[in-house]
Legacy VTK file of the C-alpha trace (Angstrom):
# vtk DataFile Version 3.0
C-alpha trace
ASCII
DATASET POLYDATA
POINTS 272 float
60.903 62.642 -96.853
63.723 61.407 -99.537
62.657 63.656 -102.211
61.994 66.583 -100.086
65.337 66.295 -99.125
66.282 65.847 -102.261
65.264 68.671 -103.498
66.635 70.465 -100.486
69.753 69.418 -101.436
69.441 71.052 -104.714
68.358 74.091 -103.661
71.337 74.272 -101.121
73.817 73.831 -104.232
71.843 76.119 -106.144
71.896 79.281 -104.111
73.704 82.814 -104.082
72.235 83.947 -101.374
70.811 82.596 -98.223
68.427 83.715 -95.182
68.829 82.020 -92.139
65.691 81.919 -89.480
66.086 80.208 -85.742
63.997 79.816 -82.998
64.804 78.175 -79.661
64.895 74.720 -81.546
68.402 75.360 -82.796
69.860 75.629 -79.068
68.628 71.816 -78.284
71.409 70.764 -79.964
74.045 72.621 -77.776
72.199 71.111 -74.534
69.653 74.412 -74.225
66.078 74.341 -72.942
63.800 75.406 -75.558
61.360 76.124 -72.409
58.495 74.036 -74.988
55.351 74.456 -72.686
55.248 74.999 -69.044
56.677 71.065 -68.233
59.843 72.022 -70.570
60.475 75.479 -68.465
59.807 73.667 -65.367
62.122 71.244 -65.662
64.785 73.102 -66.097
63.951 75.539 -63.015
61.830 73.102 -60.965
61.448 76.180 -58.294
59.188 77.875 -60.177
57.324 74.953 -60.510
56.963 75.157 -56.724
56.314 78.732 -56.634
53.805 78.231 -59.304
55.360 80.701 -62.015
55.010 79.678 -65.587
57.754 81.136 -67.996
55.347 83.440 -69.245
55.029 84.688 -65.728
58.764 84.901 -65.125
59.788 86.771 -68.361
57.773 89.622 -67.349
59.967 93.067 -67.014
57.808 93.927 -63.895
59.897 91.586 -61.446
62.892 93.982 -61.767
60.680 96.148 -59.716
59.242 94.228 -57.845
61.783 91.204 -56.852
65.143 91.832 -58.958
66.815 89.194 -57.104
64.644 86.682 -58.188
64.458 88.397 -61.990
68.013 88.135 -61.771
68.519 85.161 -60.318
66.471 83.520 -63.360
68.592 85.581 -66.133
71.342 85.960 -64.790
71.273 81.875 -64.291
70.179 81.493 -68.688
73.424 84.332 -68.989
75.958 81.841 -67.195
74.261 78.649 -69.248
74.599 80.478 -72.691
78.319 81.913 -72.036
79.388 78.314 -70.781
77.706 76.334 -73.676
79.085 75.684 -77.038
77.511 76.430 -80.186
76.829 72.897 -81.825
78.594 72.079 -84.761
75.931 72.931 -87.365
76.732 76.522 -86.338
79.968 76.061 -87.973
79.097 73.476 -91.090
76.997 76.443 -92.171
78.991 79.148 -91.701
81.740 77.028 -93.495
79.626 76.226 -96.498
78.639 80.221 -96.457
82.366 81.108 -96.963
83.136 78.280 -99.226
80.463 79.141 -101.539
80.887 82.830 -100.983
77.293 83.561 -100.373
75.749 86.549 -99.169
74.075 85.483 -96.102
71.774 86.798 -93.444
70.093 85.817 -89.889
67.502 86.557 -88.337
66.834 84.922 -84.662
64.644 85.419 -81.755
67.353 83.262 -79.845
68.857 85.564 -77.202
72.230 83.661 -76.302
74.030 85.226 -78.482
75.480 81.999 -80.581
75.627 82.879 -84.190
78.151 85.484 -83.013
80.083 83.469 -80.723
80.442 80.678 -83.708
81.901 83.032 -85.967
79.124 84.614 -87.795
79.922 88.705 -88.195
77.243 90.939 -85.939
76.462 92.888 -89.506
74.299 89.856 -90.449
72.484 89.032 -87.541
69.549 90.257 -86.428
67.981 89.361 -82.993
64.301 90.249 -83.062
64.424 89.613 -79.034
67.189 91.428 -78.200
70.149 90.263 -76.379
71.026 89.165 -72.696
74.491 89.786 -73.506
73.514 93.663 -73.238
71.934 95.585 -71.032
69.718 98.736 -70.265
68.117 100.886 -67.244
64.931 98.980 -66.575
62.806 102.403 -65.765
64.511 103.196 -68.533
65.734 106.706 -67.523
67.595 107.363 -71.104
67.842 105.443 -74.294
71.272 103.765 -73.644
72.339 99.998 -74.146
75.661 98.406 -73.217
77.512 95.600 -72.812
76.795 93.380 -70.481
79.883 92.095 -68.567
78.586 91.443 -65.268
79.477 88.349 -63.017
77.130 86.890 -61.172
76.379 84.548 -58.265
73.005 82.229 -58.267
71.618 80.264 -55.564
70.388 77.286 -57.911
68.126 75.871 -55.322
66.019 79.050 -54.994
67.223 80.923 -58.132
67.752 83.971 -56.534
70.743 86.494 -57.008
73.286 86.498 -54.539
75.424 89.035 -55.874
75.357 92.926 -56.149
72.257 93.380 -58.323
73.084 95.067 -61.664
72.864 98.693 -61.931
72.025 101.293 -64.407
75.592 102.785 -65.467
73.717 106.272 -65.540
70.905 106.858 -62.857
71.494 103.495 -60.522
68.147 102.057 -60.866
68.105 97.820 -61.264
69.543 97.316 -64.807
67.852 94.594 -67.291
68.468 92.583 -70.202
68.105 94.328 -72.935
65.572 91.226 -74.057
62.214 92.244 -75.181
60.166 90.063 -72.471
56.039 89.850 -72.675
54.202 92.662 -71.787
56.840 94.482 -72.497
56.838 98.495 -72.988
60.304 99.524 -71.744
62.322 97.627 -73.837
64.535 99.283 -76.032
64.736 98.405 -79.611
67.550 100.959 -80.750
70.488 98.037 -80.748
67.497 95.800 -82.541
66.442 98.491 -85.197
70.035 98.913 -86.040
69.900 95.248 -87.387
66.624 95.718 -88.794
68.623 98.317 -91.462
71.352 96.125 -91.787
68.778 93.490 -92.779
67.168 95.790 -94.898
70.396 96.292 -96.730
70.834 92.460 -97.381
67.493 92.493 -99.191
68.608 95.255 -101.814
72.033 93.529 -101.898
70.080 89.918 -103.096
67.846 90.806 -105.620
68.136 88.852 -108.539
70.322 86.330 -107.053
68.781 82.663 -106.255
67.984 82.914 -102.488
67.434 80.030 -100.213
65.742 80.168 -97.084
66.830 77.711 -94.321
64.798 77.879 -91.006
65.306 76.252 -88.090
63.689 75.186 -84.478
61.203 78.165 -85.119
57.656 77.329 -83.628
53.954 78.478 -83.707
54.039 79.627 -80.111
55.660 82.743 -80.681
55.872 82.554 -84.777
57.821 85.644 -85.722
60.658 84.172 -87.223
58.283 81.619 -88.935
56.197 84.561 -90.311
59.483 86.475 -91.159
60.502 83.644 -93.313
57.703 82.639 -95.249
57.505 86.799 -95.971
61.874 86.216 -97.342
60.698 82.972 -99.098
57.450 84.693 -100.668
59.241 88.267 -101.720
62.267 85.726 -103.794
60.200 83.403 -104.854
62.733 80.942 -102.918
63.147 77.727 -101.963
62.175 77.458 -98.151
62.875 74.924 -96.409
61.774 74.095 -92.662
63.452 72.205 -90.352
61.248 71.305 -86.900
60.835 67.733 -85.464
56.764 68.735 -84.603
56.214 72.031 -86.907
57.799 71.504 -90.056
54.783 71.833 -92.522
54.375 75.431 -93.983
52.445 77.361 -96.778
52.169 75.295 -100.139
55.145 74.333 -101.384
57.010 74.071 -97.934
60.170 71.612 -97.826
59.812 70.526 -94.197
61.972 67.980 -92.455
60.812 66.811 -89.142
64.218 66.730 -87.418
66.600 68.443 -85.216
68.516 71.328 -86.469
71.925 69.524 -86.382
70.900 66.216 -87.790
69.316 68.332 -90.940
71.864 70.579 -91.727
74.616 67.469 -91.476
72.270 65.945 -94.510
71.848 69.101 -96.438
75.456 70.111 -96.561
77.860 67.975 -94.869
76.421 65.236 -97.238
LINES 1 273
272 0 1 2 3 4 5 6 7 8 9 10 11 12 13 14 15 16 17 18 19 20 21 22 23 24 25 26 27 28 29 30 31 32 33 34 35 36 37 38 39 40 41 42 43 44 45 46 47 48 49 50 51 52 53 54 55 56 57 58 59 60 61 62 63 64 65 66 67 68 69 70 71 72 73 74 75 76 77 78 79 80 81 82 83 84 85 86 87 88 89 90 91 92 93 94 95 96 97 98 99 100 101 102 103 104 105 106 107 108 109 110 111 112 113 114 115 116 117 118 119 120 121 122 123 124 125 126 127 128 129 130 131 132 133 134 135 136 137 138 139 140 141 142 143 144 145 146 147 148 149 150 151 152 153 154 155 156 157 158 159 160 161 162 163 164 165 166 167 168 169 170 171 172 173 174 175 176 177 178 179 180 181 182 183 184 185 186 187 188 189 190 191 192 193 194 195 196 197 198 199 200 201 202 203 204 205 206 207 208 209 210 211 212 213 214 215 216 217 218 219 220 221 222 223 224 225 226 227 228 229 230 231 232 233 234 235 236 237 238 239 240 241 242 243 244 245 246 247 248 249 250 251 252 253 254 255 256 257 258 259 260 261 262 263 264 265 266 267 268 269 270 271
C-alpha cells in the first residue's frame, strides 16, 4: 500500500491534465447513502423494507404513473438530503490543487446530487452520465424539454409519501420527473446529458499530449460505467489510474488501488 501510494503521489505532481470518475462512494463522506445492496437502501428508507421494495424496484420511472406520491415522496426526500448536505472537503482540496496547478480537468459522475457543482467545480466539466435530480422533465414525455428543478416539497418520512402538490409538466400538466435516467428506463431524456458528452469530448482533443492522470473514486462493479469509462481515459493516455474504493479498488494490470474512503485518499495524495 506505501509504494502504491507512492507512486500515486508522483503521478499527482506529475500531471497536466486530470480525469476525475465518481460513483456513489464519494457521497459517504458528506453523510450520503451509497444505497450498497438492498440492507444499505433499506436502512435509510426502512418503509420500503416493509413494503418489500428493493431500490431497484423503487427507481423505476413506472411509479410516476402509477403512484407519483410515493415516486415522489422517495425523490423528492434524496432532493431535500442532497440540497441540505455539504460537499465534503475533498471536493474542495481537489478543486484547489486543480487551480493551483492550473490543470485542465474533467468529471465524469453517475452521482445525481449535483455536488461537484455546488463545491465550485464549473458545469462545462462535468458530466453526469445519470442525469440530474436537480432538473426535471414531463414523465410521458410529451416534448423534449428539461428544466430546472426548483420545486419545494413536503415528505411524510414515516411513509415516504408526497404531501405536497405533485410536480407538473410546465407544458402539458402530466406528473413531472427527475430528469435521472432510472432502470428500465426508455423516457428519459439524455439531451442535457449529451450536451456534456460534447463538452467531454472537447476535453479529450484539448489533452492530447499532455500527462493525464486519472483519479476515480467510490465507483463500483454494480453498475460499472464510470469504472469502465475510466479504465477506457486511462487506456486511450496511457495514464496513470489510480482507484480509490475501500472493497473494489483492484483494476486492469497496472491499477494503483487504495482501499479507502474517498476523503481519507485524496487528503494523502494532495493535502500531503
Amino acid at each position: 500500500m506505501e509504494e502504491i501510494l507512492l507512486q500515486a503521489q508522483r503521478a499527482i505532481e506529475e500531471a497536466e491534465a486530470v480525469f476525475i470518475g465518481t460513483g456513489a462512494g464519494m457521497g459517504v463522506d458528506s453523510g450520503l447513502p451509497d444505497f450498497r445492496g438492498n440492507e444499505g437502501f433499506w436502512k435509510a428508507y426502512p418503509v420500503f423494507k416493509d413494503l418489500g421494495y428493493s431500490f431497484v424496484e423503487m427507481a423505476n420511472p413506472r411509479w410516476f404513473d402509477q403512484d407519483p406520491e410515493l415516486a415522489w415522496g422517495f425523490y423528492g426526500h434524496r432532493l431535500e438530503l442532497y440540497r441540505q448536505t455539504q460537499p465534503h472537503l475533498g471536493f474542495q482540496y481537489l478543486l484547489e490543487w486543480i487551480q493551483k496547478k492550473d490543470l485542465k480537468a474533467f468529471i465524469y459522475t453517475s452521482n445525481v446530487d449535483g455536488h461537484f457543482q455546488r463545491a465550485g467545480f464549473s458545469s462545462d466539466q462535468v458530466l453526469e452520465c445519470h442525469g440530474s435530480i436537480h432538473h426535471l422533465q414531463c414523465s410521458l414525455p410529451c416534448r423534449v424539454s428539461i428544466w430546472e428543478n426548483d420545486q419545494g416539497l413536503s415528505i411524510d418520512k414515516s411513509s415516504c409519501r408526497l404531501t405536497s402538490s405533485i410536480p407538473k409538466c410546465r407544458h402539458c400538466g402530466r406528473t413531472a420527473r427527475p430528469n435521472i435516467l432510472m432502470f428500465g428506463d426508455g423516457r428519459w431524456l439524455g439531451d442535457r446529458t449529451e450536451a456534456q458528452e460534447h463538452q467531454f469530448s472537447q476535453w479529450r482533443d484539448q489533452v492530447e499530449g499532455l500527462r493525464v492522470v486519472v483519479i476515480e473514486i467510490g465507483a463500483g462493479t454494480h453498475v460499472p460505467t464510470v469504472r469502465y469509462q475510466s479504465e477506457i481515459v486511462a487506456h486511450q493516455f496511457r495514464s496513470p489510474f489510480i482507484r480509490i474504493n475501500p472493497r473494489e479498488s483492484e483494476g486492469p494490470p497496472g491499477t494503483l488501488g487504495l482501499a479507502m474512503g474517498g476523503l481519507q485518499a485524496i487528503e494523502l495524495l494532495i493535502q500531503t
